[in-house]
C-alpha positions as CSV (number, residue, x, y, z in Angstrom):
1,X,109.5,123.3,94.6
2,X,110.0,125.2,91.1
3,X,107.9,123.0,88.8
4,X,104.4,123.9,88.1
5,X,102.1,121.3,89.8
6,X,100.1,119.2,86.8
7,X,97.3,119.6,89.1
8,X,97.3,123.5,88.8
9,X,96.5,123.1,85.3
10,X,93.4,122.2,86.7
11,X,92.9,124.0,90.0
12,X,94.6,127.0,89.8
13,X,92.3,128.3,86.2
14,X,90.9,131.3,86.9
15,X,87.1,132.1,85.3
16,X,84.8,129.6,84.2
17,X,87.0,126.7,84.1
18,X,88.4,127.0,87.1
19,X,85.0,127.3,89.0
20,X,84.2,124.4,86.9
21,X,87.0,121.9,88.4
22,X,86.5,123.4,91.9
23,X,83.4,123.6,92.7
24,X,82.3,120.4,91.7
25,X,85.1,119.0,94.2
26,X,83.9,121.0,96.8
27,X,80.4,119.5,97.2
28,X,82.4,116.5,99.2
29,X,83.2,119.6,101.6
30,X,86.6,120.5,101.2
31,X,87.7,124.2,101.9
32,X,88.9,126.2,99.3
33,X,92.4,126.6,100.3
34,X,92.7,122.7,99.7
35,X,93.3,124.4,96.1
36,X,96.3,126.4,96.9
37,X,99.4,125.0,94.8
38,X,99.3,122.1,97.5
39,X,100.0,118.9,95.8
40,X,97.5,116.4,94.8
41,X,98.2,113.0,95.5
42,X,96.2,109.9,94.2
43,X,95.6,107.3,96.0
44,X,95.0,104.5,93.5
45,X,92.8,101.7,95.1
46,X,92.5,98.1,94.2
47,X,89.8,97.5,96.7
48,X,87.7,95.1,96.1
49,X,84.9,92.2,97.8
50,X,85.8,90.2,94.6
51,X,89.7,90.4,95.6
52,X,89.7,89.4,98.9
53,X,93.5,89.9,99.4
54,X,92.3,93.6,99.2
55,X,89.7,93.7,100.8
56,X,90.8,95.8,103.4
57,X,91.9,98.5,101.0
58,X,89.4,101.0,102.2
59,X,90.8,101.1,105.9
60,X,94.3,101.1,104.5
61,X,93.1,104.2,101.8
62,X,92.3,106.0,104.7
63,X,95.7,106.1,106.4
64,X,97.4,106.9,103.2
65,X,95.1,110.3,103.6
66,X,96.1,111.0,106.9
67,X,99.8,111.1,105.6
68,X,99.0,112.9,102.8
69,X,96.9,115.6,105.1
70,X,99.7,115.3,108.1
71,X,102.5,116.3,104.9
72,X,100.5,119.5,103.6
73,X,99.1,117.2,99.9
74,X,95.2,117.1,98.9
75,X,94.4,113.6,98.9
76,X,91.9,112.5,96.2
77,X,91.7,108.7,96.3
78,X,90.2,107.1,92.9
79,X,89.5,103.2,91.9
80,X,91.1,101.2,89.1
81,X,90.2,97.4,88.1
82,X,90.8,95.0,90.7
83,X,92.4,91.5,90.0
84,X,91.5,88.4,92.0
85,X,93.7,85.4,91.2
86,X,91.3,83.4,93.2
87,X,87.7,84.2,91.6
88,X,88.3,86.0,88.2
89,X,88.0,84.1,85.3
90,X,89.9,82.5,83.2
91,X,92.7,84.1,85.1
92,X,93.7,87.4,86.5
93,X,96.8,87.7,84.4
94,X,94.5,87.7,81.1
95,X,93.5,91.3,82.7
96,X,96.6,92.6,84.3
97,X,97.4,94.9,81.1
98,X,94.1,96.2,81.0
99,X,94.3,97.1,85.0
100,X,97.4,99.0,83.7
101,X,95.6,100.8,81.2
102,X,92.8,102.1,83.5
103,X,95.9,103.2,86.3
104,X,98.0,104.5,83.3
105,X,94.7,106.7,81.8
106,X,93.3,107.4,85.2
107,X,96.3,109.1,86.4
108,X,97.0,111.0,83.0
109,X,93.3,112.4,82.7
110,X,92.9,113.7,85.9
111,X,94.6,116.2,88.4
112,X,97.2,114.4,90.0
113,X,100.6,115.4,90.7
114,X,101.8,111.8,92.5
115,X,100.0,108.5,93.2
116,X,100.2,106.3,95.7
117,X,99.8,102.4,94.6
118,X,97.4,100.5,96.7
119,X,98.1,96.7,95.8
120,X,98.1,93.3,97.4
121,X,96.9,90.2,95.4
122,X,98.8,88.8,92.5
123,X,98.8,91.0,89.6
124,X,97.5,94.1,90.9
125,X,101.2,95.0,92.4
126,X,102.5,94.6,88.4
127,X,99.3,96.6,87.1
128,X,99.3,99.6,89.0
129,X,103.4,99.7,88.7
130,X,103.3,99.4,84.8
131,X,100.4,101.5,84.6
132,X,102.1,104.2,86.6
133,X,105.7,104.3,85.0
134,X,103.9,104.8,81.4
135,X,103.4,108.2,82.9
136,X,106.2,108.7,85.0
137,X,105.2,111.0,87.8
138,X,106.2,110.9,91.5
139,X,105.0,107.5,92.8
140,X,105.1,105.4,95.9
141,X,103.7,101.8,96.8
142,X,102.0,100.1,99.5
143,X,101.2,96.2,99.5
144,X,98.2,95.5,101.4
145,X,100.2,92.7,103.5
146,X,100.3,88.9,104.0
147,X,97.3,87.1,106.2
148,X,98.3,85.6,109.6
149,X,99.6,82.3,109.5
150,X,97.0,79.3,108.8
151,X,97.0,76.9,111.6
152,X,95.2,73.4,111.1
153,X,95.5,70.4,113.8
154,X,98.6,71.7,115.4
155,X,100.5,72.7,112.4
156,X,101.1,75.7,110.4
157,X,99.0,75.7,106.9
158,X,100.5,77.9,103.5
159,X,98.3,79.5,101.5
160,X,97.8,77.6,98.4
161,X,101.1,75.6,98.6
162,X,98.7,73.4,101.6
163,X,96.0,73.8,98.8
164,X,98.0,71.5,96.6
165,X,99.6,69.0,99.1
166,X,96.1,68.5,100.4
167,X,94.3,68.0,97.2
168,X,97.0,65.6,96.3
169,X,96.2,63.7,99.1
170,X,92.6,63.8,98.5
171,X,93.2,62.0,95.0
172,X,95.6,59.9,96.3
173,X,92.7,58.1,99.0
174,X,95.1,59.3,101.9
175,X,93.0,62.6,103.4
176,X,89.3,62.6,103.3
177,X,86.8,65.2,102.1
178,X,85.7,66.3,105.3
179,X,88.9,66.8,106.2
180,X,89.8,69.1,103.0
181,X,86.6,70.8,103.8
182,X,87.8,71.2,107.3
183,X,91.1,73.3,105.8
184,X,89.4,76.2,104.6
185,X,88.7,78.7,107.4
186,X,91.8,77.4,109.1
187,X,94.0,78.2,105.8
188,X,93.1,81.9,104.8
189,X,92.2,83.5,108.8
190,X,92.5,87.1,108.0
191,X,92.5,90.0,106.0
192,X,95.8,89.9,103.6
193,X,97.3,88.6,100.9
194,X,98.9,85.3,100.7
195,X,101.2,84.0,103.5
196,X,103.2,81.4,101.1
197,X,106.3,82.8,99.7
198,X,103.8,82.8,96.3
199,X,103.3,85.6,93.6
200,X,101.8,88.4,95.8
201,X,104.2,88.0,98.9
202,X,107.4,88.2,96.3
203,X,105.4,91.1,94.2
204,X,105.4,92.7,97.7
205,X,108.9,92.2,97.9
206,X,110.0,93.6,94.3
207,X,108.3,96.7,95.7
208,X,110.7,97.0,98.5
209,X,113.5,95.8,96.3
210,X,112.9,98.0,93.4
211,X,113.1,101.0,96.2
212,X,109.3,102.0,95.0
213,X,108.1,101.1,98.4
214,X,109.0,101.8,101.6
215,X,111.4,99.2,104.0
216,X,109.3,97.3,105.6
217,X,106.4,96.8,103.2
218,X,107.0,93.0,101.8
219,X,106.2,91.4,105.4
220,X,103.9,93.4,107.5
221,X,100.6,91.6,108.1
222,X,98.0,92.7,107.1
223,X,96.4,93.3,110.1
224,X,98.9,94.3,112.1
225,X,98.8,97.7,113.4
226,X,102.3,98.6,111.8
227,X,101.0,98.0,108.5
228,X,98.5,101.2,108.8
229,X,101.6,103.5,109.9
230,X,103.4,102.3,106.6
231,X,100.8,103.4,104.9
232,X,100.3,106.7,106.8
233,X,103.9,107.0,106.2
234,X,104.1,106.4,102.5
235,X,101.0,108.8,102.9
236,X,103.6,111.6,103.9
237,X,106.4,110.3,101.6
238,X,104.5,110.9,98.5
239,X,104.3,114.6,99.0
240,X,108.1,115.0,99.2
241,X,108.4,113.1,96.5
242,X,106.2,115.3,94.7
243,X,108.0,118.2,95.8
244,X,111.1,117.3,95.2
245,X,110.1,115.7,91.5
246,X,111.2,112.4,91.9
247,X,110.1,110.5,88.7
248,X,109.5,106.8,88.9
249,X,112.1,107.0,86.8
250,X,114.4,108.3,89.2
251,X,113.9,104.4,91.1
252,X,113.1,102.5,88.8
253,X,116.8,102.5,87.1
254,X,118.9,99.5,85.8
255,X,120.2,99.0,88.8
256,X,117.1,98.9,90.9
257,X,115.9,95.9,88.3
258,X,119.2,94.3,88.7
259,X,118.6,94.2,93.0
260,X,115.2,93.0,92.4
261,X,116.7,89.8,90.3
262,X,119.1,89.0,93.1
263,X,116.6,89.9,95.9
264,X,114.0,87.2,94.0
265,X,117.0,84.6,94.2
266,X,117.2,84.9,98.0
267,X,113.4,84.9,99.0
268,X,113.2,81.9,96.6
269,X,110.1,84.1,94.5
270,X,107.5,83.2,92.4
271,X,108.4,82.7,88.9
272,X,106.1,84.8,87.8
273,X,107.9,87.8,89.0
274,X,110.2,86.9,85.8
275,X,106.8,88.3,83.3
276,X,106.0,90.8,85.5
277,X,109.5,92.4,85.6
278,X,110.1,91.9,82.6
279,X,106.9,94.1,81.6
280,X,107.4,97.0,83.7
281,X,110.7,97.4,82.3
282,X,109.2,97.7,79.3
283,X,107.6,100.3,80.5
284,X,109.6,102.7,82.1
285,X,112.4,102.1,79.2
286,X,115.0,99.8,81.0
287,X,116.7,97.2,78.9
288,X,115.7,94.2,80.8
289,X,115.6,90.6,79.4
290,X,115.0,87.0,80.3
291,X,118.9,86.2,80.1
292,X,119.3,88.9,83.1
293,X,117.4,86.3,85.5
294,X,120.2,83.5,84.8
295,X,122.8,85.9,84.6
296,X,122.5,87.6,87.9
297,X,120.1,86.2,90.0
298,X,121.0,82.0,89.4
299,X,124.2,81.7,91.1
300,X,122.6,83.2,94.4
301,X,121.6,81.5,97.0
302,X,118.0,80.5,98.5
303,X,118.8,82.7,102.0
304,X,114.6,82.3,103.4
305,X,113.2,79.4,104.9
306,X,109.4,80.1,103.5
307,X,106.8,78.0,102.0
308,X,106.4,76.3,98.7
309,X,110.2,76.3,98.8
310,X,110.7,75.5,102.3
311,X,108.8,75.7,106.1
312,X,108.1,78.7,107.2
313,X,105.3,81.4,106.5
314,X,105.2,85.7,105.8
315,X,104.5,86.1,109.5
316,X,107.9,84.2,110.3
317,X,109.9,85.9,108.1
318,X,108.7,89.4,109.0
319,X,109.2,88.6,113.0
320,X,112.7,87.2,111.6
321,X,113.7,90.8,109.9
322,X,111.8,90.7,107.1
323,X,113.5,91.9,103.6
324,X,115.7,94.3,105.0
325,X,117.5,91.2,106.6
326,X,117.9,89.6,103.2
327,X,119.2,93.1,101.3
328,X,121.8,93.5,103.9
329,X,123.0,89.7,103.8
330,X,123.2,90.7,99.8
331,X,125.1,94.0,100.2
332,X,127.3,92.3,102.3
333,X,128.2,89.5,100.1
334,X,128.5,92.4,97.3
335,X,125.6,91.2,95.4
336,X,123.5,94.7,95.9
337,X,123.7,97.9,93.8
338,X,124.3,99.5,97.1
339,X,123.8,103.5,96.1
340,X,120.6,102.7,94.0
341,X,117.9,105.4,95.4
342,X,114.7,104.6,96.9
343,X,111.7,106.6,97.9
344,X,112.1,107.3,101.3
345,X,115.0,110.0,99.9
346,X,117.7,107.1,101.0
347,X,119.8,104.7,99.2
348,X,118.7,100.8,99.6
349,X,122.2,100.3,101.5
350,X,121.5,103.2,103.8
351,X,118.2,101.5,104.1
352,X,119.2,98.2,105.8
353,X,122.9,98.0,106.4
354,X,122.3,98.0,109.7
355,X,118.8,95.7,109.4
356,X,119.1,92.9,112.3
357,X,118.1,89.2,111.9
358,X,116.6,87.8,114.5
359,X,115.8,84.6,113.6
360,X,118.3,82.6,111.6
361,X,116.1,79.6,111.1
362,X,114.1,82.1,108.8
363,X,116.4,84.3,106.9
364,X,119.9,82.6,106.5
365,X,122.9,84.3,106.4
366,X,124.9,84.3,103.0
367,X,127.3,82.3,104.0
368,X,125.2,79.7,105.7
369,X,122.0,79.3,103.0
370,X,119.0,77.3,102.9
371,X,119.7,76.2,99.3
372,X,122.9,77.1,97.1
373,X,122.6,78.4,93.6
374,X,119.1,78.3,93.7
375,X,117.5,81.7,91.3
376,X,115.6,81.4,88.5
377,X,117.5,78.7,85.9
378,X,116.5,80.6,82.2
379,X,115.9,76.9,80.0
380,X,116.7,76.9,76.1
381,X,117.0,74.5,73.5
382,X,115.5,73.1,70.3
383,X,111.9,72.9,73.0
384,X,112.0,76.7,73.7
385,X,114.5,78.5,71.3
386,X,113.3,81.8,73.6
387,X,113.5,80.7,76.8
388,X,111.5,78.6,79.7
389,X,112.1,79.0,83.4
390,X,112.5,76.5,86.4
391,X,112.6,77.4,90.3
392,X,115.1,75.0,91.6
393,X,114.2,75.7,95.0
394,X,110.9,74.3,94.8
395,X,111.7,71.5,92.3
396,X,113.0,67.5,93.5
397,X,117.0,67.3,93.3
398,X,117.0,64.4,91.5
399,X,114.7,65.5,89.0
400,X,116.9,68.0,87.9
401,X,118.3,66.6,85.3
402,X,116.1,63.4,83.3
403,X,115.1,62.1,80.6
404,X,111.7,60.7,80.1
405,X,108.8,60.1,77.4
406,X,106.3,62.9,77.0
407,X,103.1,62.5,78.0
408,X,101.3,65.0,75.7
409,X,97.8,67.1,76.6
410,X,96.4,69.3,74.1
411,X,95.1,71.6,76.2
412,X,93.6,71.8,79.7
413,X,90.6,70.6,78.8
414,X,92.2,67.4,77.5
415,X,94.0,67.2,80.7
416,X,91.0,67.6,82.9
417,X,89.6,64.8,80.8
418,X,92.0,62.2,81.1
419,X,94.6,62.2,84.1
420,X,92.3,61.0,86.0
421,X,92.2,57.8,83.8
422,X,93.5,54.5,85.4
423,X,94.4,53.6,81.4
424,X,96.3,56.8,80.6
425,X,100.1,55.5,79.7
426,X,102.2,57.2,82.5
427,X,104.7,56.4,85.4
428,X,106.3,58.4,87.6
429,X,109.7,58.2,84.6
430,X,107.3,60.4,82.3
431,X,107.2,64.1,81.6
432,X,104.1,65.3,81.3
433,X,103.6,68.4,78.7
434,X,100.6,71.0,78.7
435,X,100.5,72.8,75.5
436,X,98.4,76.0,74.6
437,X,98.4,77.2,77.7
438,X,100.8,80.2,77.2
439,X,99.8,84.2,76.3
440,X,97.7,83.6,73.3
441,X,96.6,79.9,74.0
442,X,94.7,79.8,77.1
443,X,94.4,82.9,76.3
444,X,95.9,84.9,79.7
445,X,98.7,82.2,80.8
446,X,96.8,80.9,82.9
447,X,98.2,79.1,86.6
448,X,98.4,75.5,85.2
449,X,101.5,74.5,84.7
450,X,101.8,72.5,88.1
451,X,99.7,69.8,86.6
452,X,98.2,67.2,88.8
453,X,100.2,64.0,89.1
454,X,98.0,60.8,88.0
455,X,96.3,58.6,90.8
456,X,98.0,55.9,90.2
457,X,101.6,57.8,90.4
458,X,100.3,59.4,93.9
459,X,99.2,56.4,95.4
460,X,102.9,54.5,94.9
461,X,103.6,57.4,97.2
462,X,105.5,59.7,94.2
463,X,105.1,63.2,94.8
464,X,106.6,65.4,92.2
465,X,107.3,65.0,88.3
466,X,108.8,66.4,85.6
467,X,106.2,69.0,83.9
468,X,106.9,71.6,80.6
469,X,104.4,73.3,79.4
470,X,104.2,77.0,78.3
471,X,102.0,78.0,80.9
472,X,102.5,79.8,84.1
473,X,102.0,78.4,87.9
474,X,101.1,79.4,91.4
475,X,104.0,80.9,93.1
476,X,102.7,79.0,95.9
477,X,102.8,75.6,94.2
478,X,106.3,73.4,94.0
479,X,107.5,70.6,92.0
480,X,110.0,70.3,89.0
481,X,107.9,72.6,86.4
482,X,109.0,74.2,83.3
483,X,107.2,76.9,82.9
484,X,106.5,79.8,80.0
485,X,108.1,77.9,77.0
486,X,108.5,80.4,74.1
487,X,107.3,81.2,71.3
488,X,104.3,79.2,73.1
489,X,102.0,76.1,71.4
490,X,99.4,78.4,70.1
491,X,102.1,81.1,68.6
492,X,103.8,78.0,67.0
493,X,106.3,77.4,68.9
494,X,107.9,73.8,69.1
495,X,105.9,73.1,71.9
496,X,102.9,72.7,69.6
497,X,104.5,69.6,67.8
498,X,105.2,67.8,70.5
499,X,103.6,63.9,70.6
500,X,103.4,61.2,72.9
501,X,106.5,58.9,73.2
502,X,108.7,61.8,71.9
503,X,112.0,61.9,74.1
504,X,112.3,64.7,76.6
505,X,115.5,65.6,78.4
506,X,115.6,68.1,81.1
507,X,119.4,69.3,82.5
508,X,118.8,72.1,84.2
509,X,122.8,72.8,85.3
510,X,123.7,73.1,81.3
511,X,120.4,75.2,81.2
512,X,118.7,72.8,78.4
513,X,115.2,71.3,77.5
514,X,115.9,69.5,74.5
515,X,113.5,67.3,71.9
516,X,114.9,64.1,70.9
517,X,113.4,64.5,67.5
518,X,115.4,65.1,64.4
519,X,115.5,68.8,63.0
520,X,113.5,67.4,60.0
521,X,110.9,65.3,61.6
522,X,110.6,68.8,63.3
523,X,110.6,70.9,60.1
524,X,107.9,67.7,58.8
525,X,105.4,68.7,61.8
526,X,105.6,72.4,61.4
527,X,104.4,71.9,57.6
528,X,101.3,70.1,59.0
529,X,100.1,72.2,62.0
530,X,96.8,73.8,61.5
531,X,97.0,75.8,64.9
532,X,94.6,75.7,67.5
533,X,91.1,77.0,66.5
534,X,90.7,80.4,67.3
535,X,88.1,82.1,69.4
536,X,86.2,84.7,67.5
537,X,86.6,86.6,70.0
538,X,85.8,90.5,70.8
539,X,86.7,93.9,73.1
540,X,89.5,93.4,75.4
541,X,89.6,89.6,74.3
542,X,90.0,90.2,70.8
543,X,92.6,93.2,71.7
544,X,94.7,90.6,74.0
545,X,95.2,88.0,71.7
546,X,96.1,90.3,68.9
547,X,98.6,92.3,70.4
548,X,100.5,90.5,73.5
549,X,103.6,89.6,73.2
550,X,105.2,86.4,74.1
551,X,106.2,84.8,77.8
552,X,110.1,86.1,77.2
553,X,108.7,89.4,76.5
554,X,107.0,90.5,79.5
555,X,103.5,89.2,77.8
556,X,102.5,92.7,77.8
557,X,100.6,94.4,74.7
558,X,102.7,95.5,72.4
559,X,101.4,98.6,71.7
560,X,101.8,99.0,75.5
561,X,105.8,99.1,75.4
562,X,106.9,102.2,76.7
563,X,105.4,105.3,78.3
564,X,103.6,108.7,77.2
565,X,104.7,110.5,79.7
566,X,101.8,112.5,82.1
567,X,101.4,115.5,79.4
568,X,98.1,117.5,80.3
569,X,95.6,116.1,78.5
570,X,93.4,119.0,76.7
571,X,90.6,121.3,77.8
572,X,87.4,120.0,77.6
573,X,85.7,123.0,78.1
């Protein structure tokens, strides 16, 4: 190793700064020769008793040191925001860019030569990754894992996707309270992340995909004991990769982003992943945009069996092979950039060519898929001139392409008031629309856009239909949902003028969402919108609404977009 270590700007000061930034260290107990040129690895922690997918961060923390100590690093382990998408309001993605911020500033301002990225739930996988490539210095991630299996009467239970059949079943008069009630402890029965093929299992696999993790680290439970030794692994890792300066930069290439598309295709992922991509793109300077995801992910095939898409849970799939199964079914077929480099010094072919499946019920092969042509479909038309996204894997064949009268809510609010209503005008024919729900509108995007069906559609036994609205959803939830329309309802996007009765038609093979209005009833709408009113707002409120960009941009801040680099701050003293 040539390169001066960033940390030694710090550390290795002689005089009254230098005994400054030791000795203060040192009241912790650490010996002096922990200050020797060694390098100084962060170990960025998302723990967390108001996250519970992280809540096990601390244990996990600790074996990251161990691999840090067992590789010759100083490991100096520091927290950043933590982001619950299951108790922070109004949503954890209204707070992802300013999780990014603290990781990005944390990392800058203080002695650290590489970090290692301690994420599990939702948005603090894309947080800590965008926040880290705005400095670009030697980094390495570790998902905290998915929970066990939920079991309930005999049968396996999904995170969240068993959330939404159930409550649908509550509303519909066909599964009592009790019951529901019943679900809970049996649903989430460890520590981890969850199990459903939802946001935070496919952010886990983007890690692994990108190369920024190591193989292995989409599946592993949580609380199995092999989980720990990735982590002590990744520990070690992240010292080499300090010592041999390899940037995030260095992984994070065109053609990692371009394996993580066709890797999101075959786990049938969270549409989410879509934003968050898109984002950290942004950040580490890689031309990336929404096209990409019909472009080279669509045509792929669904190759995993996994919950909301299909039947089976993280634990199955990781028993099964895990990701490495899926990457090698995709370098087979030629759809991997086989010689992109990942952090374990090794190229993502060298990774898993020779990864077994050991459960074809789980991971299918290529050839053989669980569902054909089934990535991301990338929506436009005269609805979303910039794009809205579908899963077709979780969506009803025969909804795929219709035609129905919109059913038009404001906002949530209005929702929440009136689907309830036995005299709200809807069949199960009817696409219902959500509007200013998007970046700016909700504000944060909230996880709405997998509206409730009406009563009275549930009880004549009707379980999915057709939904557009600019909002996000669950990557645990299902159903034929058109999500993140753009420019979104608030930002005046088409969406906004939308009323009841107006003509939707959805074709999802030509790739269109269309309005069956006339161009100049359109142009006679826009005249008269007044917008939604606008929150006074003020700190990171105020801040997010002004500057974030829309759905087909990453929805990140715009002032955000790019890096800075990990330049040593100046001397304080």
């Amino acid at each position: 190793m040539t390169k001066k270590l960033r940390s030694q700007s710090w550390f290795g000061r002689t005089g009254r700064d230098g005994f400054i930034y030791r000795s203060w260290v040192k009241n912790r107990g650490v010996p002096h020769d922990q200050f020797d040129g060694r390098p100084v690895i962060g170990i960025c922690n998302t723990f967390s008793e108001l996250t519970p997918c992280n809540s096990h961060f601390r244990t996990l923390a600790e074996h990251v040191k161990m691999g840090v100590l067992d590789a010759g690093g100083f490991p100096l382990e520091f927290p950043v925001m933590s982001l619950g998408e299951t108790l922070l309001r109004p949503t954890a993605m209204m707070f992802r860019n300013l999780a990014s911020m603290d990781v990005e500033e944390s990392i800058r301002a203080n002695p650290i030569d590489g970090v290692v990225l301690l994420f599990g739930c939702d948005k603090t996988t894309p947080a800590l990754l965008m926040g880290a490539a705005s400095c670009d210095l030697p980094a390495i991630g570790v998902s905290g894992g998915p929970m066990l299996s939920g079991r309930f009467r005999g049968g396996e239970l999904g995170s969240g996707t068993g959330v939404w059949q159930m409550s649908e079943e509550v509303r519909a008069g066909r599964m009592s309270e009790a019951d529901f009630f019943e679900a809970e402890s049996c649903m989430h029965r460890s520590h981890g992340h969850c199990m459903t093929m939802g946001t935070a299992s496919t952010m886990a696999c983007m890690v692994e995909a990108l190369g920024i993790g190591l193989p292995g680290n989409a599946a592993i439970p949580a609380v199995d004991a092999r989980r720990n030794v990735l982590a002590r692994m990744a520990g070690r890792r992240a010292v080499a990769l300090v010592r041999d300066d390899v940037a995030m930069s260095r992984i994070l290439t065109r053609a990692a982003f371009e394996n993580a598309i066709r890797a999101l295709a075959a786990i049938g992922g969270s549409t989410n992943a879509v934003i968050h991509l898109l984002a950290l793109a942004g950040r580490i300077g890689v031309p990336l945009e929404l096209a990409d995801f019909d472009r080279i992910g669509a045509g792929l095939p669904c190759l995993v069996d996994l919950q909301p898409s299909g039947t089976h849970l993280m634990e199955d799939f990781h028993h099964a092979g895990g990701l490495p199964a899926v990457l090698r079914e995709l370098g087979r077929a030629g759809a991997l950039h086989a010689d992109a480099l990942t952090v374990n010094g090794q190229t993502i072919w060298e990774n898993v060519k020779d990864a077994p499946c050991w459960n074809r019920a789980v991971i299918r092969a290529f050839d053989r898929p669980f569902k054909p042509a089934a990535g991301i479909a990338v929506l436009r038309g005269n609805l979303a001139p910039d794009g809205a996204v579908i899963k077709p894997s979780a969506a009803t064949p025969s909804l795929l392409v219709h035609r129905g009268r919109a059913v038009v809510f404001e906002d949530i609010e209005d929702f929440h008031r009136r689907i309830d209503d036995e005299a709200l005008d809807v069949d199960e024919t009817c696409v219902m629309v959500l509007k200013n729900c998007g970046p700016k509108g909700y504000p944060g995007m909230a996880e709405c856009g997998n509206m409730p069906l009406p009563p009275k559609v549930l009880r004549k036994g009707i379980t999915d239909m057709v939904r557009v609205s600019d909002a996000r959803m669950s990557g645990t939830a299902y159903g034929t949902v058109v999500l993140h329309c753009a420019p979104e309802a608030a930002a005046g996007g088409p969406l906004a003028v939308v009323r009841d009765g107006d003509v939707i038609e959805l074709d999802v093979a030509a790739r269109r969402l269309h309005l069956a209005v006339s161009d100049a009833e359109l142009a006679r709408r826009r005249a008269g919108w007044a917008g939604p009113p606008r929150h006074p707002g003020r700190g990171y409120y105020k801040l997010y609404v002004d500057h974030v960009l829309q759905a087909h941009q990453g929805a990140d801040l715009d002032f955000l977009v790019g890096g800075s680099g990990a330049a040593v701050p100046k001397d304080n003293h």
